[in-house]
N, C-alpha and C positions, 0 to 999 in steps of 0.2 A: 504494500500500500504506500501510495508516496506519502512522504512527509505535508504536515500544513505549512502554508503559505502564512506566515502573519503580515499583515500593512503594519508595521509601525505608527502610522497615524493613527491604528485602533486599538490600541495596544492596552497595557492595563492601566488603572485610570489614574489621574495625578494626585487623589487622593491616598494612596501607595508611598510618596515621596514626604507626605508631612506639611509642615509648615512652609517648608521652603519651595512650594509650588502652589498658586493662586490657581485654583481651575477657572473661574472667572475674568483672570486679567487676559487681556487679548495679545497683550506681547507671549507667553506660553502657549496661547493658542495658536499662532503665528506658527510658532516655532517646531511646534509637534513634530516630530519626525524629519524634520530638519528643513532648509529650505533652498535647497538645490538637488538635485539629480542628474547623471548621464543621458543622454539623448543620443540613438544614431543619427546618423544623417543621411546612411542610405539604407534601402527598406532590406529583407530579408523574407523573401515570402515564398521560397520553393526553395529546391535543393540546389538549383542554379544560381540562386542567389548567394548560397550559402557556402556552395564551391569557390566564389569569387570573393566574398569577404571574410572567409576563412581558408582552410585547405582545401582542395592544393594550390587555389588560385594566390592566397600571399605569398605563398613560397618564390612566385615571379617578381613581388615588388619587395622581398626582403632582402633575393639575391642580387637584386638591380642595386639596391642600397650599401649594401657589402662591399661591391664592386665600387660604386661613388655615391660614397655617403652623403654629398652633399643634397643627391633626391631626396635626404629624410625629411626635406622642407616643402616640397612638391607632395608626395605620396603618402606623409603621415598629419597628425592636427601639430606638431613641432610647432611650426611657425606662428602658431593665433592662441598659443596658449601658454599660462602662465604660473607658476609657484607662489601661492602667497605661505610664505613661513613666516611662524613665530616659534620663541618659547614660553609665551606667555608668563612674560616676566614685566612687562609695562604694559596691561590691558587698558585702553582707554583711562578713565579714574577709578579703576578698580586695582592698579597694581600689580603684583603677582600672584596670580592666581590660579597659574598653572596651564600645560598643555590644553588638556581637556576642556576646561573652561573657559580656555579664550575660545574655542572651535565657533560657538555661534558668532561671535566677532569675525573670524576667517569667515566663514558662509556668508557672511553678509558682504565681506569686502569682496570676493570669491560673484557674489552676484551684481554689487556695482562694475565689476569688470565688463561683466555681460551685458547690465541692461543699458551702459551709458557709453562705452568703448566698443562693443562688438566683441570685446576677448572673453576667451573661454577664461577660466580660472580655476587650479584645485586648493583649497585648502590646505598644511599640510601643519601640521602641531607637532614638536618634536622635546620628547621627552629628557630634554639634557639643556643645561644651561652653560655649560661648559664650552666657550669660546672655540676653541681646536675643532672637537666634535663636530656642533653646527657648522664649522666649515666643510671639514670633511666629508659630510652626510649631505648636505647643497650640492657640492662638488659630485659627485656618486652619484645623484639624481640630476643633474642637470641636462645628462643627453636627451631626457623624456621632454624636456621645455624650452620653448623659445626666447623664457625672460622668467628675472626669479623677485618677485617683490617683499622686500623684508619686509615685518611689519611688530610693531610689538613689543619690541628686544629692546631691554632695559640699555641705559648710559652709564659708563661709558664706552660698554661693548659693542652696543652697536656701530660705533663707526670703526672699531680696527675689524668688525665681521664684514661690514660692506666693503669696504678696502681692502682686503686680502682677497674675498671671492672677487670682486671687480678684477683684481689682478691675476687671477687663478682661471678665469674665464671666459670664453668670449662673444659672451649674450647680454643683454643687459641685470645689472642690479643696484637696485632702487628701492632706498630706502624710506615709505612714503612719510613713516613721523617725521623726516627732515626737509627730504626736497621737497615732497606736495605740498606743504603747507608753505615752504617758502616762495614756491611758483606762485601759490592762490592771494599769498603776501603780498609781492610785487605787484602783481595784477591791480589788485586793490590798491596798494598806493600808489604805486604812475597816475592811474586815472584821481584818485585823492589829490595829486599834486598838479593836474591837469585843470583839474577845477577850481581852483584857487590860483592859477596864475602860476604856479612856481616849476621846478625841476626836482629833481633828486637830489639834485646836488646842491641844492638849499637846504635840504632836513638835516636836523638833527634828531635822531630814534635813540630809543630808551627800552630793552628787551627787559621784560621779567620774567626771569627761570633762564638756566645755561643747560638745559638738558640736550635732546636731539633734534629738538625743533628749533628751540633758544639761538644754540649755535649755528645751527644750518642755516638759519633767517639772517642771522648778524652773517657770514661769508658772504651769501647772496645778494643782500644787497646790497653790501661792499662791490662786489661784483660787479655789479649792476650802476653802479655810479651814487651810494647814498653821500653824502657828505658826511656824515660821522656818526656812530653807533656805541653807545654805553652799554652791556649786558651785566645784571644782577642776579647773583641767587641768594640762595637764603643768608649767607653774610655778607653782600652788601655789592658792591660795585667790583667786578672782576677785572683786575688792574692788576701790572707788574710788580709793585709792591708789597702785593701780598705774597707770604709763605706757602699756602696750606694749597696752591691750586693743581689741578691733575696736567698730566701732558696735555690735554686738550683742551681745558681752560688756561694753560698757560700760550698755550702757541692763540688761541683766542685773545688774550690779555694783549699779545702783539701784534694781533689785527687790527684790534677794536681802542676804542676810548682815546682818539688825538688831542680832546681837550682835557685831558690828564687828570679826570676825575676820581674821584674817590672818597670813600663812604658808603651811602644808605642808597638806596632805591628812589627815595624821596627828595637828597639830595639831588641826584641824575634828572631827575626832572623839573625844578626849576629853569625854565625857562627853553624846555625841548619841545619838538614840533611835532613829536610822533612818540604816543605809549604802543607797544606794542606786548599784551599778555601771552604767555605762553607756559605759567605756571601753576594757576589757583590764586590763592587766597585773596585779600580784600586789599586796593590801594588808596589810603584815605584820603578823604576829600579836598583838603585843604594840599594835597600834593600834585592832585589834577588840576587844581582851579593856579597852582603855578606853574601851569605850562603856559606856552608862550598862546599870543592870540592864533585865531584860528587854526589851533593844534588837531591832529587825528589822533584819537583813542581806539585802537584794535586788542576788542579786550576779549581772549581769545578760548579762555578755560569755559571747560561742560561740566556739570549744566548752568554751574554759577560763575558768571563775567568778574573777572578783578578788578573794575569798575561798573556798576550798573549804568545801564542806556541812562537812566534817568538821568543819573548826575554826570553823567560824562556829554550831553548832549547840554549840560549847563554850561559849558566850557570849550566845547571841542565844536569844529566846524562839520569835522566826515567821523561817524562815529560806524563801528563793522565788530561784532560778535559772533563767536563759534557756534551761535543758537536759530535753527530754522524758523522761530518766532518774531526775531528781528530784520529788520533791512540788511544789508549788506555781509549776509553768510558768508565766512572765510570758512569757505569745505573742500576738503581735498579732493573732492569727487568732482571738480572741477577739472583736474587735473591729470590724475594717474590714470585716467582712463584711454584719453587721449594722448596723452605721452607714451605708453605702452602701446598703442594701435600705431601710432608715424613710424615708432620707434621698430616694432614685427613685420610695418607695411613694406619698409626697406631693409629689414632684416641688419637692423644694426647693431654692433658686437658691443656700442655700451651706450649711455646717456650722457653725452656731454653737458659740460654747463651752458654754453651754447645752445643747445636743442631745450633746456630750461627756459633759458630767456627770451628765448624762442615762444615759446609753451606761453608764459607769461605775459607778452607782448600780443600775443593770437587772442589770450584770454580778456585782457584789457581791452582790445582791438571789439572784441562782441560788443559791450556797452555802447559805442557808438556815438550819438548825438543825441543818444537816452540820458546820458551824461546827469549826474545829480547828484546831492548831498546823499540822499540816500538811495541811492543806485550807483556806486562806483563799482559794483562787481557783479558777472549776469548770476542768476537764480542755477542753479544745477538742471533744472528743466525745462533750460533752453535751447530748444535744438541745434542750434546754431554752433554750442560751443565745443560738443566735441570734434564735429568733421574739421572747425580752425585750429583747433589744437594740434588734432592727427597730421592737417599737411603742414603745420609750418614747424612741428618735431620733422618730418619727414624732408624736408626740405632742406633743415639746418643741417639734420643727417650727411644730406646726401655734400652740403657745402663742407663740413667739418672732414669728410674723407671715412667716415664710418660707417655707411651704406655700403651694404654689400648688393645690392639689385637696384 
């Protein structure tokens, strides 16, 4: 007798799990059984079918592949598909909290690939926090994908993990806690600074938190032309003269901060043109109300801003929060999706920062003549932005020499 089939979706009930499953809340419900699955894409409906998408008929395109590997991008899904890894050690604002439980997080990022980029995506949780490891184990699976996106991996590992696999490989990897939010950054403020008359290279920015997004924001838009960048964490202003900083806030310390500040977080903002949040907690009032006139407040932590709209819009000219509730969503899904699609469209071996500023420029570029205090960045569900993203990553591609087709 064959075995039963169980759906997962009907499985036994969430009353089973206790406290810690609301059968009512509709995010649980959502989620039941997960929320992506495999699809062919071509049918299988006789034995002839099945001779060609199985044996003996692979056995023609596996040995075609043998022979010049390079068909593995022609004849397998390679080329439109992508790794999102973590080890769920920086979940969202949850921390670490493990492989398993970042997994609805991967699914979800796993289907933003699909529904806004066109790329497939797998999930992939890995049970080791151990630097070496994770490299090793990406490196191992990479012939299966045509782009590996970090996601997740606590600071300061994640940048020697993306930096060795970058170097170890030659597909892209992309780390979206740093570059996507620093692309959907920039984006946001060219047009912030477009509308008020000025440049880039009139601000002066103010980062709070030196994490993986912290830092990646201060290079980029050093990069990018800002005029000068202070980042703080939790002791105060990350400057050369302190002791206690990592290699990475120290080679940070020698990017950032030309007006050679130092101190408090509150200090660094007297009289700066741009807050930029990227850590949590709360930055009080009287620190905001001294920034300079018509300052941007990007106040960027979920689900609580480290300035509220309210008071930041008492002070600040372009105000932009990490919350779908407010105007100007700084969402990464602005971004990875389409930098990942130019980026497989021309089969590129990495992500320049070029094809970033690129990315950024594309994404600023949607807003348009829509131009506003509160509209310096389009909505995620504007169709528009991924296909500018895809060609002008794919383009910068093809200009920087890292396009392979």
């Amino acid at each position: 007798m064959a075995a039963e089939i169980v759906n997962p979706r009907s499985d036994s009930s969430p009353e089973a799990y206790g406290d810690s499953v609301d059968a009512f809340d509709p995010a649980f419900a959502l989620h039941r059984g997960g929320k992506m699955a495999v699809q062919a894409t071509v049918p299988i409906r006789d034995k002839d079918d099945l001779s060609l998408a199985y044996t003996p008929g692979v056995a023609k395109v596996c040995s075609a592949i043998a022979e010049n590997p390079e068909l593995v991008h022609d004849y397998t899904w390679k080329s439109q598909v992508v790794a999102v890894v973590t080890d769920g050690t920086a979940v969202l604002g949850l921390g670490d909290i493990g492989p398993e439980a970042s997994l609805p997080v991967m699914e979800g990022k796993a289907i933003l690939f699909k529904q806004f980029g066109g790329v497939d995506a797998v999930p992939i949780a890995l049970a080791t926090t151990d630097t070496d490891e994770i490299i090793e184990t990406v490196v191992r699976l990479a012939p299966s994908f045509g782009g590996v996106n970090l996601e997740d991996i606590s600071a300061p590992r994640c940048f020697e993990i993306e930096r060795r696999l970058q170097e170890a490989l030659d597909i892209p990897v992309f780390h979206d806690d740093q570059h996507g939010t620093a692309v959907v950054t920039l984006a946001a403020l060219r047009n912030a600074a477009k509308l008020t008359g000025r440049t880039l290279g009139d601000l002066r920015a103010v980062i709070s938190g030196a994490g993986a997004a912290g830092v990646a924001i201060a290079k980029f838009l050093l990069e990018a032309g800002l005029g000068d960048v202070a980042v703080a964490d939790r002791k105060g202003i990350v400057s050369s003269d302190r002791t206690d900083l990592t290699d990475v806030k120290r080679e940070l310390a020698e990017l950032t901060n030309k007006a050679g500040l130092s101190g408090s977080l509150e200090t660094a903002l007297a009289g700066a043109d741009v807050f930029i949040g990227v850590s949590g907690g709360t930055v009080p009032e009287p620190a905001v109300a001294s920034m300079a006139p018509g300052a941007f407040v990007f106040a960027m932590a979920n689900p609580n801003p480290e300035v509220h709209p309210d008071i930041a819009h008492k002070y600040a000219s372009v105000v932009a929060t990490g919350r779908s509730d407010y105007p100007n969503q700084i969402n990464n899904v602005l971004a990875f999706p389409g930098i990942f699609a130019g980026a497989l469209q021309v089969r590129a071996s990495r992500i320049t920062e070029g094809m970033k500023i690129a990315a950024a420029n594309a994404l600023a570029d949607v807003v348009g003549d829509q131009l506003a205090a509160d509209y310096v960045i389009p909505s995620p569900f504007d169709e528009r932005v991924a296909p500018a993203v895809t060609a002008a990553v794919a383009a910068a591609a093809r200009a920087e020499g890292v396009a392979r087709r």
